[in-house]
C-alpha positions as CSV (number, residue, x, y, z in Angstrom):
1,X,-11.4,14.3,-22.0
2,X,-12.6,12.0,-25.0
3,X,-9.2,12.9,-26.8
4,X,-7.2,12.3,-23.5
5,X,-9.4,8.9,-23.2
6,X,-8.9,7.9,-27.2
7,X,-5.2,8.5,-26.8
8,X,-5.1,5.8,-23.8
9,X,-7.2,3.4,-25.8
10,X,-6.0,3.4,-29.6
11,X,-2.2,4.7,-28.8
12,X,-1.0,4.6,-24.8
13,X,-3.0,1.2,-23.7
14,X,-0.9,-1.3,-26.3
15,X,2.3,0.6,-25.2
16,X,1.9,0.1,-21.3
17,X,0.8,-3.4,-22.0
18,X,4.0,-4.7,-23.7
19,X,5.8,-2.7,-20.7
20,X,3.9,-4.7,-18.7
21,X,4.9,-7.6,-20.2
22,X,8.7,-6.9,-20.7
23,X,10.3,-9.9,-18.8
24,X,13.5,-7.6,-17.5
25,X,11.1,-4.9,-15.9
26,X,9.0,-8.0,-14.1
27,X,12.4,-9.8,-13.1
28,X,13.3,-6.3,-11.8
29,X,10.2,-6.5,-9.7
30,X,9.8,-9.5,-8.8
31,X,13.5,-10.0,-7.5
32,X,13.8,-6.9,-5.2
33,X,10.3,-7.5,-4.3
34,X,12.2,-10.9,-2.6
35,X,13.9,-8.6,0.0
36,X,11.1,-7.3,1.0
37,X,10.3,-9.6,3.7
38,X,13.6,-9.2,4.8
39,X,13.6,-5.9,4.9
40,X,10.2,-5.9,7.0
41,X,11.7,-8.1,9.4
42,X,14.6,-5.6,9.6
43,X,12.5,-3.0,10.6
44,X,10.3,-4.5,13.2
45,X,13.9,-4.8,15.2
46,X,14.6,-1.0,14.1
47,X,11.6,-0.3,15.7
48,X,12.3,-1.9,18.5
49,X,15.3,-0.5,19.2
50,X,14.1,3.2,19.1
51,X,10.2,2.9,20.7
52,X,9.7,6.6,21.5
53,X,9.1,5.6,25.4
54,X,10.1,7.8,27.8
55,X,13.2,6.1,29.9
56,X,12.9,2.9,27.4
57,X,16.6,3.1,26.2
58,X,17.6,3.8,30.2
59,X,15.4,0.6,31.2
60,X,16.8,-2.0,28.3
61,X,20.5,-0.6,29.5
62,X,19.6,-1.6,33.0
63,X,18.3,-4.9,31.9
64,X,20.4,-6.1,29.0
65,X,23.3,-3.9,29.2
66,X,25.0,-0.3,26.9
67,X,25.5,-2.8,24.5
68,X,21.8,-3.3,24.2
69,X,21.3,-1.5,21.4
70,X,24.3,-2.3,18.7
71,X,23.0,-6.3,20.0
72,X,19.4,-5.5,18.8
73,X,20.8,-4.1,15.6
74,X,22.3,-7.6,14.7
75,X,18.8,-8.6,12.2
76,X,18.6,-5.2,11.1
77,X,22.2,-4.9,9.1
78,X,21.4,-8.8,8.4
79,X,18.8,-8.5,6.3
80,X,17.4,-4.6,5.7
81,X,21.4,-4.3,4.8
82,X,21.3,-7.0,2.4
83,X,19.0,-5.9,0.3
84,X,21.4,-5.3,-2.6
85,X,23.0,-9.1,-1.7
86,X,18.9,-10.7,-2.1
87,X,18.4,-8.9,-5.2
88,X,21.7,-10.2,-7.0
89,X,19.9,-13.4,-6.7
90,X,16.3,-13.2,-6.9
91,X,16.4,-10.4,-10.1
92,X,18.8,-13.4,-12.3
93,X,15.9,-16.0,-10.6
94,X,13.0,-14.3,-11.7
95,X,14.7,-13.6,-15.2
96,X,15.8,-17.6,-15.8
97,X,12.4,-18.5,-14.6
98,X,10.9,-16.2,-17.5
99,X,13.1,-17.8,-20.1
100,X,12.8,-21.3,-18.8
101,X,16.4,-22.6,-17.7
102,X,17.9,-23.4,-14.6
103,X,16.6,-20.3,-11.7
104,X,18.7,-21.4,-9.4
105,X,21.7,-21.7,-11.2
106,X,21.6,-18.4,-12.5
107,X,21.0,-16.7,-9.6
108,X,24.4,-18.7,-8.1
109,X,26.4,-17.0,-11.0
110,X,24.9,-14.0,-10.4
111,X,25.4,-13.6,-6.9
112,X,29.2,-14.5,-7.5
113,X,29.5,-12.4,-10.3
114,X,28.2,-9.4,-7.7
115,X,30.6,-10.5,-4.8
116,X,33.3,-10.2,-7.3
117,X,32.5,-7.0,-8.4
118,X,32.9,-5.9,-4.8
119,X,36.1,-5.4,-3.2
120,X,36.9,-6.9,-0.1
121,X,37.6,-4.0,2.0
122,X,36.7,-1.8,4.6
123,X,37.9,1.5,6.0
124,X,39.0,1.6,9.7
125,X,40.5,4.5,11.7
126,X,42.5,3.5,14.7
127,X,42.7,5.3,17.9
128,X,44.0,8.4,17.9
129,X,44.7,8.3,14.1
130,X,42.8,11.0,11.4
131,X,43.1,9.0,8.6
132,X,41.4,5.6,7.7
133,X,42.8,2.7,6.4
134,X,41.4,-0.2,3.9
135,X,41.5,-3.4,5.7
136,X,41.2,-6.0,3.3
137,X,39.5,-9.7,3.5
138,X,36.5,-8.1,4.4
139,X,33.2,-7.7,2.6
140,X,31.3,-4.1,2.9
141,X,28.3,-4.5,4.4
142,X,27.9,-0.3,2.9
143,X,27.8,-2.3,-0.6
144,X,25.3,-4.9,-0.1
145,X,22.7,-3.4,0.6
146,X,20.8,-0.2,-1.2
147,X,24.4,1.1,-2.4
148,X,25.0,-2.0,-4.4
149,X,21.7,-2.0,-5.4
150,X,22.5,-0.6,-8.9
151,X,25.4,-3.1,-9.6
152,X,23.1,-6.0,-8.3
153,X,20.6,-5.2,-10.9
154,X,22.9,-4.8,-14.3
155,X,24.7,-8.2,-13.1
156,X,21.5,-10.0,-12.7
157,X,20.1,-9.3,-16.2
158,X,23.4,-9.5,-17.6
159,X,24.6,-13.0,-16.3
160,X,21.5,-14.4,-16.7
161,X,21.1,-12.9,-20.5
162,X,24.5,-14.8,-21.1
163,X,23.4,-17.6,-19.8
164,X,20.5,-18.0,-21.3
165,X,22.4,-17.3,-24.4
166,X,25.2,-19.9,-24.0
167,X,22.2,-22.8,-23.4
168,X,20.2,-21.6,-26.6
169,X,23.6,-22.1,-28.4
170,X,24.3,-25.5,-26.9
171,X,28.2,-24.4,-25.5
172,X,27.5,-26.9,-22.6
173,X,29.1,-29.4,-21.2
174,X,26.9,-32.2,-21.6
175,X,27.1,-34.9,-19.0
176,X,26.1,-39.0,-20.0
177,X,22.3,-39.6,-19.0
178,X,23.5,-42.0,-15.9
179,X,24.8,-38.8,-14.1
180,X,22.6,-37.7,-11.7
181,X,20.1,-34.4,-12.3
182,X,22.2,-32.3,-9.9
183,X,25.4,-32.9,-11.4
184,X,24.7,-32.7,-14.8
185,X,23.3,-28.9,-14.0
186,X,26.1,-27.8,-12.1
187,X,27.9,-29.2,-15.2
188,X,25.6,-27.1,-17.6
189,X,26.7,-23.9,-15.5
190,X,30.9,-24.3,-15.8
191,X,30.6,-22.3,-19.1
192,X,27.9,-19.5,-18.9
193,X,28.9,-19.2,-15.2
194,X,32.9,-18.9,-16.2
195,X,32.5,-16.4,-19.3
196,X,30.4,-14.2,-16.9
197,X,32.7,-14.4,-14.0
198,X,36.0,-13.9,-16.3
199,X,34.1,-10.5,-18.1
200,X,33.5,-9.0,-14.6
201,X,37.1,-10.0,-13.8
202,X,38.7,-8.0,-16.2
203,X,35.8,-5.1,-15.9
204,X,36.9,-4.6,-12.5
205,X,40.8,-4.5,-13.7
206,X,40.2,-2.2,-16.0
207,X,38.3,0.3,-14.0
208,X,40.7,-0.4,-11.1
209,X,44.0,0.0,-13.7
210,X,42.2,3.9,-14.3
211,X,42.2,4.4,-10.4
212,X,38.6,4.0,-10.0
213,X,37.8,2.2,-6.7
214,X,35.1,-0.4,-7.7
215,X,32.1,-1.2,-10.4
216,X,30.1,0.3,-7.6
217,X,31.0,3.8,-8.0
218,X,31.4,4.1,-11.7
219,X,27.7,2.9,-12.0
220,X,26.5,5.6,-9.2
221,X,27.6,8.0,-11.1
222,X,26.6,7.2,-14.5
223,X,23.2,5.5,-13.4
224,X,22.6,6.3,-9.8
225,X,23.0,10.2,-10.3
226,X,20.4,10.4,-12.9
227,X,17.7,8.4,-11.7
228,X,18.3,9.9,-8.1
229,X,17.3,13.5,-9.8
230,X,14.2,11.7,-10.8
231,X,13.4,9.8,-8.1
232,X,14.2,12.5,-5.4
233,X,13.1,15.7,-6.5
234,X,9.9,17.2,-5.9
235,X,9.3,17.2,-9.7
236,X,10.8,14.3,-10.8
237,X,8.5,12.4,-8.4
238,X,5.1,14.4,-9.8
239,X,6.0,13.2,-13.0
240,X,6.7,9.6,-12.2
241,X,3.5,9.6,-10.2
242,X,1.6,11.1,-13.0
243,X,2.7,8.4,-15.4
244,X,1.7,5.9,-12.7
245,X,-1.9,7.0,-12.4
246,X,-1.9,7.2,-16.6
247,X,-1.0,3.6,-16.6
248,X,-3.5,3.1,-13.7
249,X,-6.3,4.4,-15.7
250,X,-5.6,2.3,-18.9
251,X,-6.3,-0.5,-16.5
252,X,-2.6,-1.9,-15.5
253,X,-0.6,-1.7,-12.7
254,X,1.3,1.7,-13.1
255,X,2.9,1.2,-9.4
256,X,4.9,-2.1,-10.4
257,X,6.1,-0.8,-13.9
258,X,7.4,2.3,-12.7
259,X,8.5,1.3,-9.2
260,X,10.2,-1.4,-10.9
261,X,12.7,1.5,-12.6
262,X,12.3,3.6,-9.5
263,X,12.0,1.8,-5.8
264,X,16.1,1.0,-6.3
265,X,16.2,4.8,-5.7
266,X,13.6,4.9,-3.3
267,X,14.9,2.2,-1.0
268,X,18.4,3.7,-1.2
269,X,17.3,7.2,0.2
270,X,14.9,4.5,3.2
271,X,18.4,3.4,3.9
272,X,20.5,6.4,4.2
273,X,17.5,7.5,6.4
274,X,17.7,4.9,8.3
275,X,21.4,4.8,8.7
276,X,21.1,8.3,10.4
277,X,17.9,7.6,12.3
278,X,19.9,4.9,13.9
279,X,22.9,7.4,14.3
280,X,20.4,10.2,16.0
281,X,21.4,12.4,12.7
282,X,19.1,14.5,10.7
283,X,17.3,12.6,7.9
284,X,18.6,13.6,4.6
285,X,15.8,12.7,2.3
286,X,12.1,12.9,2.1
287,X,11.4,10.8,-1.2
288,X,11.7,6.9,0.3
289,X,9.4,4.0,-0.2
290,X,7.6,4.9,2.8
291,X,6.9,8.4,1.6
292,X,4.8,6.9,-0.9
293,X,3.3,4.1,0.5
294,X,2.5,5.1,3.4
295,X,1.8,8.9,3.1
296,X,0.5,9.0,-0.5
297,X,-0.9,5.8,-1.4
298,X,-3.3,6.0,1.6
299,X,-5.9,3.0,0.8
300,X,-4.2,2.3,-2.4
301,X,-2.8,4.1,-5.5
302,X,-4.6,7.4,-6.4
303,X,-5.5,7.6,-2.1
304,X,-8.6,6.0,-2.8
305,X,-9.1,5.8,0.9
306,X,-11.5,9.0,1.1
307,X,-13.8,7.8,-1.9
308,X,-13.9,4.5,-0.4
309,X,-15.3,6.0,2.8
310,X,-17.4,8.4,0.4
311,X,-19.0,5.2,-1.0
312,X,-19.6,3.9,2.5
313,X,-21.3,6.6,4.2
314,X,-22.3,9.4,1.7
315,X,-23.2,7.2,-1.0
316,X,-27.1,7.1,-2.8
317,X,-27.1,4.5,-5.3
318,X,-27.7,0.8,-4.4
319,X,-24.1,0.2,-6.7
320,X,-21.7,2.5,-4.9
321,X,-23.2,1.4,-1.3
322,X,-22.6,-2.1,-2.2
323,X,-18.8,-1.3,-3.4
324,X,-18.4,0.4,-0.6
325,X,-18.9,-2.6,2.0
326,X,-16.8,-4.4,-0.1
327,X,-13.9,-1.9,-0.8
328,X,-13.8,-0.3,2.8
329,X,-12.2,-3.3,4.7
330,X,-9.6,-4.1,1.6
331,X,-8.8,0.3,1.4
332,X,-8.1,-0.2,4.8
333,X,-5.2,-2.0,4.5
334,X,-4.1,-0.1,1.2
335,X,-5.8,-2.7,-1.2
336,X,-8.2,-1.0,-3.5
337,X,-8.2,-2.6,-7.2
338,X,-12.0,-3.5,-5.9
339,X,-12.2,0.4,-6.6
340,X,-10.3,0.8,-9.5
341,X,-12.4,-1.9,-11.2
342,X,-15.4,-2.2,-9.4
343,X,-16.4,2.1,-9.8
344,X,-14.6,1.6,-12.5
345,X,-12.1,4.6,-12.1
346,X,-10.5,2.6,-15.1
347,X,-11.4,4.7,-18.7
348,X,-13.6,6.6,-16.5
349,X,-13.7,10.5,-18.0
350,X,-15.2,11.4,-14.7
351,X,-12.9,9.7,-11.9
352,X,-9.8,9.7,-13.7
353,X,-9.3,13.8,-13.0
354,X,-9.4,13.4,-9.1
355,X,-7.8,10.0,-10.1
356,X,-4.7,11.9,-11.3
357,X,-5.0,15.4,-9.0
358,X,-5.3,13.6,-5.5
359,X,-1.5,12.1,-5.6
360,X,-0.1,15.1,-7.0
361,X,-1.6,17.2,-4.3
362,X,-0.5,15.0,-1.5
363,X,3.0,15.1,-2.8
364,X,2.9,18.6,-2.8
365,X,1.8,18.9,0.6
366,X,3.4,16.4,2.5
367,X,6.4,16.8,0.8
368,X,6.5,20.6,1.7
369,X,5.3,19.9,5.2
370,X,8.5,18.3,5.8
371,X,10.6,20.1,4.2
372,X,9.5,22.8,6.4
373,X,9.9,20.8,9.8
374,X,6.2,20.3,10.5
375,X,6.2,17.4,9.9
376,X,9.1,14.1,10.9
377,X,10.6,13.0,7.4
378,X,10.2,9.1,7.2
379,X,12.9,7.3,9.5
380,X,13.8,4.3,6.9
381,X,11.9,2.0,9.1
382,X,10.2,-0.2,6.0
383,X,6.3,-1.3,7.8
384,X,4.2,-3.3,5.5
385,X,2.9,-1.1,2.7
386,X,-0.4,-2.6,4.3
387,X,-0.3,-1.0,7.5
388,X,-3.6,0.6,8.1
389,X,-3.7,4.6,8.6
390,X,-2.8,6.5,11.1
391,X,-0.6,3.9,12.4
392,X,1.4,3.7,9.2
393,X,2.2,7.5,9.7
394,X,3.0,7.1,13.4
395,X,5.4,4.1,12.6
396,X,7.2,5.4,9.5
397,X,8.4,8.3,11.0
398,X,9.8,6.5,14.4
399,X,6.9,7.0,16.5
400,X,6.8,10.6,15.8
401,X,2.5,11.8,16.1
402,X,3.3,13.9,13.3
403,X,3.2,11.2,10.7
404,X,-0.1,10.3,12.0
405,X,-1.5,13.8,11.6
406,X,-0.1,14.2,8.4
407,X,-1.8,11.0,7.1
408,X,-5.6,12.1,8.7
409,X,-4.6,15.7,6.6
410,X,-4.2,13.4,3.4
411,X,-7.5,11.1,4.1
412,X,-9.1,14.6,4.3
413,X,-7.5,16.2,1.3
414,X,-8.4,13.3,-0.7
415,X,-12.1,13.2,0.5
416,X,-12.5,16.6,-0.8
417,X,-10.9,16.7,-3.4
418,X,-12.9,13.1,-4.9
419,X,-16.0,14.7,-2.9
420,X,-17.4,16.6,-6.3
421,X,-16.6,13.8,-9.0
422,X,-18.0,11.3,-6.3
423,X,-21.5,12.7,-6.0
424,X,-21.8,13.4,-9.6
425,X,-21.4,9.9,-10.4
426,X,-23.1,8.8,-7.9
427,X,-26.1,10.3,-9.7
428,X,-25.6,9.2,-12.9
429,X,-25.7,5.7,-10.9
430,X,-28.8,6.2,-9.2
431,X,-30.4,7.5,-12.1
432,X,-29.5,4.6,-14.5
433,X,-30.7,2.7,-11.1
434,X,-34.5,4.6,-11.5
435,X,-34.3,4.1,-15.3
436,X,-33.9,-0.1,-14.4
437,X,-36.6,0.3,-11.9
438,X,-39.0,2.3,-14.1
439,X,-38.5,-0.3,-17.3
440,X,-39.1,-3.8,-14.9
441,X,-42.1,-1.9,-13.7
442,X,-43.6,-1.1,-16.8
443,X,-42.6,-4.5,-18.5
């Protein structure tokens, strides 16, 4: 453990903390972390929609209508549907902002630059016809959300690197000093915003000229594939996790740096779920956002959840049973860097082993418990990663009790599991505590 410990220290902890710092990865963040909201607010109506009430949908037909439903769905493919739409924008924001220039600009020409990269179509099958047909002048709803989510991304950070490189070499069009503010930006824009809308053009030719339908699909298959084996497979998501909690344990925030390469493949399997919830289909995927944050990260990353209630009621020293009063009420709404840094678990030889088994176990088990019907896969319905347990479990799977058993399984599996390495440290606190006590004493 000392050699694991000197390895984060001397050779892993400089490493994380550029990655940390790498302006693309917090762009990436920071600008799909903008739809967020949205996407909440999407899924308080999805909710909504499907309450698992017996005679609800029968009682809203009577009241509002059949239509009630497709109606009610209306905010739901306006905003958790335009996820990939949001993040064209905010990614190139967040990316000017970290380089200084004009945010707003570039996340105009980025946004374009993604519209045109998307063609204005939509399949349609008539009545009584087998085939579909491409009706044109209309925009794919299909593409702006998590589908597009790929494209959205490499547009961002490539419009707004061009941009940003245009203005460091001065190819502007420089307006006199008497035009206004406003103006003179727009002005600033004609040539960044023109070289990266022309490249895209003729991208989009090309790929079309070879018979390919759009950007989107050539970058689903040469990006989205790959990081979907990662992201969606039992293994690739015990590994991702386990670099997670390593970063964790050098003291940074493993869940943004990785989510930040991950959560576009995490939010693309909540929308195909929820796309089929919606449809009354079986859910095709178990790895979503929800999966993790609602059914792993149970009071926080590592589950803290169980040690914070360990601290609260089990705990001997004066030091844990202060931490936890303060860490239960934050660990209850999946906040626990009070934990983290306050045990620490942080460089801690002791704490870092259930640190890094709890997660890994969860996984396991939840992800097997669905796989094997016992439990209801997550619905795509995107609650607040701050939803307290129990009700987090019941919501994410569409009101289905199963979610909230399988979250009171976890809380226990990660109380026993950080039950041993608790109580030993614990000791070793209330020891050093007597050792403090005995030396004012004798002083």
């Amino acid at each position: 453990m000392n050699k694991f410990l000197g390895f984060l220290e001397s050779k892993f902890m400089p490493f994380a903390g550029k990655l940390a710092a790498q302006r693309h990865l917090g762009a990436l963040k920071d600008g799909i972390i903008l739809a967020m909201p949205m996407i909440i607010i999407g899924s308080v109506f999805l909710i909504l929609g499907f309450l698992p009430i017996p005679g609800y949908a029968d009682f809203m037909a009577s009241v509002f209508g059949d239509q009630w439903l497709a109606k009610l769905m209306y905010p739901t493919d306006a905003t958790f549907n335009m996820m990939g739409l949001i993040a064209a924008f905010g990614i190139a924001y967040r990316l000017a902002e970290r380089y200084g220039i004009d945010a707003i600009t570039a996340g105009v020409i980025s946004l374009c630059a993604f519209l045109l990269a998307t063609p204005f179509n939509v399949p349609f099958t008539p009545d009584g016809a087998t085939d579909a047909i491409a009706v044109g002048g209309a925009i794919p709803v299909a593409l702006m959300g998590s589908r597009g989510l790929f494209v959205a991304i490499l547009i961002a950070l490539f419009s707004t690197e061009v941009y940003n490189l245009i203005l460091k070499k001065n190819i502007v069009i420089k307006m006199p000093d008497s035009v206004p503010p406003a103006v003179s930006k727009s002005f600033v824009a004609l040539v960044p915003g023109f070289i990266v809308i022309t490249t895209i053009f003729l991208i989009r030719l090309v790929i079309e000229y070879f018979g390919i339908n759009s950007i989107h699909d050539v970058v689903q298959l040469v990006l989205g594939k790959p990081l979907g084996l990662l992201g969606g497979s039992l293994i690739g998501s015990i590994f991702a996790y386990m670099l997670i909690m390593m970063l964790w344990s050098a003291g940074l925030h493993g869940t943004n740096i990785v989510g930040g390469v991950l959560n576009p493949v995490w939010l693309m399997a909540t929308e195909e779920n929820q796309i089929a919830f919606r449809a009354g289909e079986e859910l095709p995927n178990i790895f979503t956002a929800q999966f993790f944050e609602i059914f792993i990260n149970i009071g926080g990353t590592g589950a803290t959840f169980g040690l914070a209630m360990l601290m609260l009621f089990w705990a001997r020293s004066q030091q844990m049973k202060a931490l936890g009063k303060l860490a239960a009420g934050p660990g209850t709404f999946m906040i626990n860097e009070p934990i983290i840094f306050g045990t620490p678990i942080v460089m801690n030889p002791l704490l870092i082993v259930p640190f890094f088994l709890t997660p890994i176990v969860l996984i396991i088990v939840t992800y097997y418990s669905m796989k094997l019907g016992l439990v209801a896969k997550p619905a795509g319905i995107a609650i607040p990663w701050t939803t307290p347990p129990i009700i987090g479990g019941y919501l994410a799977t569409g009101g289905k009790i199963s979610g909230a058993i399988m979250q009171a399984v976890n809380i226990v599996i990660a109380f026993v599991i950080y039950f041993p390495f608790f109580r030993m440290w614990d000791k070793m606190k209330q020891q050093e505590e007597g050792g403090v006590n005995n030396s004012s004493k004798v002083s």
